[in-house]
GUMI-673883 format. One record per residue (C-alpha): residue number from 1; x, y, z; residue in one letter. Coordinates in pm, whole numbers, plus 50000, padded with zeros to 5 digits. Layout:
<recs>
n, c1, c2, c3, res
NUM, X, Y, Z, A
...
</recs>
This chain:
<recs>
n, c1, c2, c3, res
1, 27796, 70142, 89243, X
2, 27477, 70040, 89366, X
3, 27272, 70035, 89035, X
4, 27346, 69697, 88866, X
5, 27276, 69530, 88559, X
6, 26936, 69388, 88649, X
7, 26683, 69337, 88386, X
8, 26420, 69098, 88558, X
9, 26150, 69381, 88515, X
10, 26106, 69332, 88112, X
11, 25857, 69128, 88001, X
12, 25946, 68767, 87839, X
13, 25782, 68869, 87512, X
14, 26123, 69031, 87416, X
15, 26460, 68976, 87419, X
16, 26626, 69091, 87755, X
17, 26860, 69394, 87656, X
18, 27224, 69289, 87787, X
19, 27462, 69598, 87910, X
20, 27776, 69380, 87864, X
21, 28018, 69688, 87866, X
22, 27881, 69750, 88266, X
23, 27942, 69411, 88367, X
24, 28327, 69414, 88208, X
25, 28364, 69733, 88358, X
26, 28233, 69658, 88703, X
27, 28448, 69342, 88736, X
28, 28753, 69548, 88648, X
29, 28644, 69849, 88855, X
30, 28617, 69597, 89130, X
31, 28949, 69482, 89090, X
32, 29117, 69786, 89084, X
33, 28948, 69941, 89419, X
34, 29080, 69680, 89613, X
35, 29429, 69663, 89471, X
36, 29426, 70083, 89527, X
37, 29338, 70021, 89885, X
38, 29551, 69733, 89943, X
39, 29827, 70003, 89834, X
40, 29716, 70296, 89936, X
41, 29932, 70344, 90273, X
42, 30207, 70352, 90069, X
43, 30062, 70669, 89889, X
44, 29965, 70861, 90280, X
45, 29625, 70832, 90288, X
46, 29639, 70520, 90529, X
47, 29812, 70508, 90858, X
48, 30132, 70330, 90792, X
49, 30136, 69982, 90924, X
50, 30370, 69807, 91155, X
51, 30712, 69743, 90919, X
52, 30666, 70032, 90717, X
53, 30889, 70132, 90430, X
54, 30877, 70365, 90228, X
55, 30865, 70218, 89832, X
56, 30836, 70475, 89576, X
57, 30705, 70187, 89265, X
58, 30404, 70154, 89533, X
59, 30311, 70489, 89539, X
60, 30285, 70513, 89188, X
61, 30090, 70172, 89123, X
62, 29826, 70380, 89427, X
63, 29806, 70653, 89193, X
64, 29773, 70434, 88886, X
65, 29508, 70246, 88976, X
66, 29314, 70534, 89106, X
67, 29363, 70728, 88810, X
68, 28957, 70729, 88719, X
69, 28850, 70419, 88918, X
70, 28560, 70617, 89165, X
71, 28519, 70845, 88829, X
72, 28426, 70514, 88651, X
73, 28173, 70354, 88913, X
74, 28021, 70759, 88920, X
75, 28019, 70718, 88554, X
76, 27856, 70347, 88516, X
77, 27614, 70474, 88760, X
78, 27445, 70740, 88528, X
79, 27442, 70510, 88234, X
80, 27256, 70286, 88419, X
81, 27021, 70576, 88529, X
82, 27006, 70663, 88168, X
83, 26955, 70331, 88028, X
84, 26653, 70252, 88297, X
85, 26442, 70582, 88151, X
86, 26544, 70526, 87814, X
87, 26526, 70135, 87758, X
88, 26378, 70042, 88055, X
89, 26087, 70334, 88038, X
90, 26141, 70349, 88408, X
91, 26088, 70694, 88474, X
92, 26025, 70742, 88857, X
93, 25897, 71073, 88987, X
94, 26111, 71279, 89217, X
95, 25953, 71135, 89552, X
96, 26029, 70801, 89429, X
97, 26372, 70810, 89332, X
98, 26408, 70980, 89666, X
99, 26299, 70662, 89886, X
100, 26447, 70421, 89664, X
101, 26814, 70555, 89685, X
102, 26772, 70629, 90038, X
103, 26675, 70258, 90097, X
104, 26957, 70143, 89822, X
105, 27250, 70410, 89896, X
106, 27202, 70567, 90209, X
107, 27042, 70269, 90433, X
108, 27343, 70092, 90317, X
109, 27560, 70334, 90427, X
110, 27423, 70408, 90798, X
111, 27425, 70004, 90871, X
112, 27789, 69961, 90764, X
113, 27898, 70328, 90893, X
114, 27788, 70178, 91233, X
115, 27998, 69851, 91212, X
116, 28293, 70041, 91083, X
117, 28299, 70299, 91318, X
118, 28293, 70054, 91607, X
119, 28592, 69883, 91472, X
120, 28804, 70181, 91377, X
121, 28703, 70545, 91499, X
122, 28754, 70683, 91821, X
123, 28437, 70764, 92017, X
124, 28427, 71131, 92124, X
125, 28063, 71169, 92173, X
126, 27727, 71116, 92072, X
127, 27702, 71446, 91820, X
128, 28081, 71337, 91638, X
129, 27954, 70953, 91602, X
130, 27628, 71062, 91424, X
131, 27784, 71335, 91188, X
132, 28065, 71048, 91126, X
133, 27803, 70759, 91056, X
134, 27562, 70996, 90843, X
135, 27844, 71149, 90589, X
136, 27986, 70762, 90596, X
137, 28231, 70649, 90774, X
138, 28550, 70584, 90609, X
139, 28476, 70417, 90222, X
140, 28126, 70431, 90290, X
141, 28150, 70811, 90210, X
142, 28112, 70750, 89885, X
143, 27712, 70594, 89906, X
144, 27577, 70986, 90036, X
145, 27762, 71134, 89757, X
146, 27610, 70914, 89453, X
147, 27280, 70933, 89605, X
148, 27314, 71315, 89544, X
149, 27474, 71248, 89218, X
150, 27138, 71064, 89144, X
151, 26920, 71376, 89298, X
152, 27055, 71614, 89081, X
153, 27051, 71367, 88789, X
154, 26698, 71374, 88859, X
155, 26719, 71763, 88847, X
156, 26888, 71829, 88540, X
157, 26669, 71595, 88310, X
158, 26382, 71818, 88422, X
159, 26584, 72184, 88301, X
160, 26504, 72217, 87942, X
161, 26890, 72324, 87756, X
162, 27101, 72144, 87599, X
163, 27316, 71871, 87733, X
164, 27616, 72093, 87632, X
165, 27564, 72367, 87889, X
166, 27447, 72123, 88111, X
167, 27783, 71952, 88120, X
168, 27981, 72303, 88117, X
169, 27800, 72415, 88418, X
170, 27908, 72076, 88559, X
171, 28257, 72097, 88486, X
172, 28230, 72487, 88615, X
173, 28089, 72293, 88965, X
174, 28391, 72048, 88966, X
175, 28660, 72351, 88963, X
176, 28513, 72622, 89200, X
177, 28557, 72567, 89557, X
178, 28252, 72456, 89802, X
179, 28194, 72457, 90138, X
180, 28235, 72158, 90320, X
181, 27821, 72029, 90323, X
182, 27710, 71695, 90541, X
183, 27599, 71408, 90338, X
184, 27899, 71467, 90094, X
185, 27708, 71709, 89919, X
186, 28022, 71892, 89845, X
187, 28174, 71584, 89697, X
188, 27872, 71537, 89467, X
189, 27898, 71867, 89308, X
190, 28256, 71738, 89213, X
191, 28141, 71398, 89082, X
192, 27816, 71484, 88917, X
193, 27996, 71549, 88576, X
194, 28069, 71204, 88532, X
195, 27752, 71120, 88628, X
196, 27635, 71264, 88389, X
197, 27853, 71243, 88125, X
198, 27743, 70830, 88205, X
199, 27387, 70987, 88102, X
200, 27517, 71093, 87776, X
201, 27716, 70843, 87675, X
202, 27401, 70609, 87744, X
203, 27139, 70848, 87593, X
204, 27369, 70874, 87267, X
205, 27491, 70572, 87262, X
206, 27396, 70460, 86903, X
207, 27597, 70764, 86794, X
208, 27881, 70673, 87003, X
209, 27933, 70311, 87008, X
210, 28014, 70320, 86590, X
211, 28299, 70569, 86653, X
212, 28510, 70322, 86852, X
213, 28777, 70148, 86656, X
214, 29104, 70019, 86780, X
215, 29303, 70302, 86628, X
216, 29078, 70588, 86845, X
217, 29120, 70371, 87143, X
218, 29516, 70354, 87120, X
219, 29526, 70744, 87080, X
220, 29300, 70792, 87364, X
221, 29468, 70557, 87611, X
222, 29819, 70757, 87471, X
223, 29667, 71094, 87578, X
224, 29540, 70952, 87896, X
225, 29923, 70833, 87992, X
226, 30090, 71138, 87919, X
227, 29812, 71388, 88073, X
228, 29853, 71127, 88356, X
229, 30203, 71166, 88338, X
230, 30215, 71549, 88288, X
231, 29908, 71642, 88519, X
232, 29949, 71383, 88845, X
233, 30276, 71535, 88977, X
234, 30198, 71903, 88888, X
235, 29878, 71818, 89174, X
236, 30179, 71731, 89387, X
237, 30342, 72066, 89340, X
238, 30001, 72238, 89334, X
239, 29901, 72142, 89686, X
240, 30249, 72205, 89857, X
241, 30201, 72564, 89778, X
242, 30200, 72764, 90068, X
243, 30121, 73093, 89947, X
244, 29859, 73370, 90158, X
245, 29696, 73519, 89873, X
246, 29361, 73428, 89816, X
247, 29401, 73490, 89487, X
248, 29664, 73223, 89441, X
249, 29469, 73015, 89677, X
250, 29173, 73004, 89441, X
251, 29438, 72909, 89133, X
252, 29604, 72637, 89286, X
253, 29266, 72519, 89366, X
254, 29118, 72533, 89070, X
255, 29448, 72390, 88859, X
256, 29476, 72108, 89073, X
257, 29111, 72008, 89002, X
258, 29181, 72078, 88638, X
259, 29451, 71832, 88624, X
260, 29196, 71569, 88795, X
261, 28940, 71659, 88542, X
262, 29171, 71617, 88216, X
263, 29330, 71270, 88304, X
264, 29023, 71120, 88437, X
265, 28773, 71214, 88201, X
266, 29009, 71124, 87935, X
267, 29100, 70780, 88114, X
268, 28736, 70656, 88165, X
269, 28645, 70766, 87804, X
270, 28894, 70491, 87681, X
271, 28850, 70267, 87981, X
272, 28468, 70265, 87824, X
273, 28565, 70253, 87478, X
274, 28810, 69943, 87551, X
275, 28493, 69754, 87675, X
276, 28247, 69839, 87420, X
277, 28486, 69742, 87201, X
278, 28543, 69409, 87346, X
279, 28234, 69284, 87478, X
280, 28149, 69361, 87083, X
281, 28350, 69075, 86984, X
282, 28416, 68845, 87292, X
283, 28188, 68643, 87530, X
284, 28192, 68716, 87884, X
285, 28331, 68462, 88136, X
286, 28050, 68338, 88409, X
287, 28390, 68439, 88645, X
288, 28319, 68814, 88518, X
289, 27949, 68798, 88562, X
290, 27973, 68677, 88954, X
291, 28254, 68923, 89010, X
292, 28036, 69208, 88864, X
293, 27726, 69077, 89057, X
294, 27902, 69089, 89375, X
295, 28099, 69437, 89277, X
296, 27889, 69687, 89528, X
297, 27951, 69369, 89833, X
298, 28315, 69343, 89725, X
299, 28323, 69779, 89745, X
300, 28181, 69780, 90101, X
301, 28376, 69462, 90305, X
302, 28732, 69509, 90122, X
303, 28821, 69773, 90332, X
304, 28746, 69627, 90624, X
305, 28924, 69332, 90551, X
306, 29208, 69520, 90485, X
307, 29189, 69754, 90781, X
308, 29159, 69471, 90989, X
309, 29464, 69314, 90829, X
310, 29646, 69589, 90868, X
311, 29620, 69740, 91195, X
312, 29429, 69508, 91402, X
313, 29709, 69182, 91338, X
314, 30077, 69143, 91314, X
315, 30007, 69035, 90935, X
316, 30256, 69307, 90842, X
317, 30516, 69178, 91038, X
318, 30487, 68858, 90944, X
319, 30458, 68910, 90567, X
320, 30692, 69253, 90561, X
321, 30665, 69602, 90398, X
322, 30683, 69439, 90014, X
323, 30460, 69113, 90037, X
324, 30204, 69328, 90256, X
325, 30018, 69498, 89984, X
326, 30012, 69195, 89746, X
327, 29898, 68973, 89997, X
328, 29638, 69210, 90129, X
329, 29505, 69236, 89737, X
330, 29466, 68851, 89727, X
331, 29284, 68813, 90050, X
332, 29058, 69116, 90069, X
333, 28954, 69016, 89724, X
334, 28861, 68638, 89829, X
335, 28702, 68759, 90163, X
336, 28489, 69040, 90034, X
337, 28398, 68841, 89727, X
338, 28280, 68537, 89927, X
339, 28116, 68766, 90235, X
340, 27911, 68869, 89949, X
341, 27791, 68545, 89777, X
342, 27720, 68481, 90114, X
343, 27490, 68777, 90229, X
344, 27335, 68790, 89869, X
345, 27208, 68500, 89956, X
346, 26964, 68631, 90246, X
347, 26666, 68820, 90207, X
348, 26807, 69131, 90405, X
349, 27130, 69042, 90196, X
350, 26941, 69117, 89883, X
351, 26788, 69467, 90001, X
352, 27067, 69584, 90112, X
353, 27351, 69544, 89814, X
354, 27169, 69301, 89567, X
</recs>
């Protein structure tokens, strides 16, 4: 999420190349994060708020929305990586790359790990506040785990096979089971094959971009709804079971991440087609460029907002269990957005999510 469309670096002999598709996708992606949260305690991963009910439609729109959404960003984020060492010749060694996504991912990360765990966490010591604020505290878990998605990015550009068993030993890594690793190096190993299937699509992206038609993208977005349909409440019944046997265990494991893998892989494969296909034939909006420039600000303050809203006011009293989550959509959005015009606009601002 960190890696934006930013171009300055080419000279002004030629023609700056334009990555259209990432902005459309970005603004959307952007969207749909916050509407997930601003639903999401009505799918139990949130506390539930003062008023609670229990809505079933809610749940659903959660899961919806959430479908391939931090799939996507993972994804966007190796096409950019491609796109820099292809079109950009920006190559960096490993050293490099190192620094620079420490200063761009995991800087990022400590700072507002610090703020949120001031305003939400309960302090039980020195040792539990720095493992919480260095594996990222609450959505900020997610800036650790792409910078390793960008480390062994690195990594598998320099093993000499084909792309193909690169990607099967990545989709191998997203079944198995892995210990729990700081940093969110176990999340990583699950999110590096979209990374890098982002690589690919980049790196063969004259191949790919002449395959989409309208017709492809209707049977894609069908298959996504009914593996969707099919695969999302078989998870449900997957991680109820109870059973002792390791064996089993290991199954249930495995099939649940299956399921993940089919629908989301699927769903950001037309997601991706849908925007190559229209940026082909539409004009951005200067709405969707400022939205997309301000995506990575609106990732990091939305929940905050909302967490705040939720737990730290009476705003779901006042508003009640079937307003709240619309409500909280509307002003997260506006408050993140503008908190980030507004810090892009310093120096430190810049470094830290320009």
């Amino acid at each position: 999420m960190q890696e934006t469309n930013n171009i300055s670096e080419t000279t002004a002999l030629k023609p700056k190349p334009r990555l259209d598709e990432v902005t459309l996708m970005r603004t959307i992606l952007a969207l749909l994060i916050v509407f997930m949260h601003s639903f999401t305690c009505y799918n139990g991963s949130w506390a539930q708020p003062a008023g609670y009910v229990e809505i079933p439609l809610y749940k659903w729109l959660t899961r919806t929305s959430f479908a391939f959404t931090l799939e996507a960003f993972v994804f966007l984020s190796g096409y950019l990586f491609a796109f820099q060492r292809i079109t950009l010749q920006r190559v960096e060694g490993f050293g490099k790359l190192t620094i620079n996504k420490l200063k761009r991912l995991i800087l990022p990360s400590i700072i507002f790990s610090v703020l949120y765990f001031g305003l939400f966490f309960e302090y039980k010591g020195v040792g539990n506040a720095a493992y919480s604020i260095i594996n990222g505290c609450g959505h900020m878990w997610y800036l650790p785990m792409l910078f390793w998605c960008f480390v062994g990015g690195w990594l598998l550009e320099q093993v000499k096979i084909k792309d193909g068993w690169k990607m099967a030993f990545l989709m191998v890594l997203n079944l198995i089971p892995k210990y729990t690793l700081p940093l969110q190096l176990s999340a990583a190993c699950s999110y590096m094959v979209y990374f890098y299937a982002g690589f690919l699509f980049y790196k063969h992206s004259d191949r790919i971009k002449p395959l989409i038609t309208s017709r492809r993208l209707v049977i894609l977005w069908s298959v996504f709804v009914v593996f969707f349909v099919v695969f999302r409440p078989l998870r449900d019944v997957l991680v109820t079971n109870d059973s002792q046997s390791l064996y089993l265990k290991l199954m249930v494991y495995v099939g649940n991440n299956a399921c993940q893998l089919l629908y989301a892989l699927v769903g950001l494969i037309a997601f991706y087609g849908t925007a190559v296909c229209f940026t082909q034939s539409h004009q951005l909006s200067e709405t969707t460029k400022k939205i997309a420039a301000c995506c990575f600000g609106i990732y990091l303050f939305q929940q905050f907002v909302l967490q705040l809203l939720y737990y730290k006011t009476d705003f779901p009293l006042w508003v009640g269990p079937y307003w709240l989550p619309w409500l909280g959509f509307i002003i997260a959005l506006i408050v993140s957005y503008v908190l980030s015009v507004l810090l892009l606009r310093t120096k430190i601002g810049k470094s830290l999510i320009g």
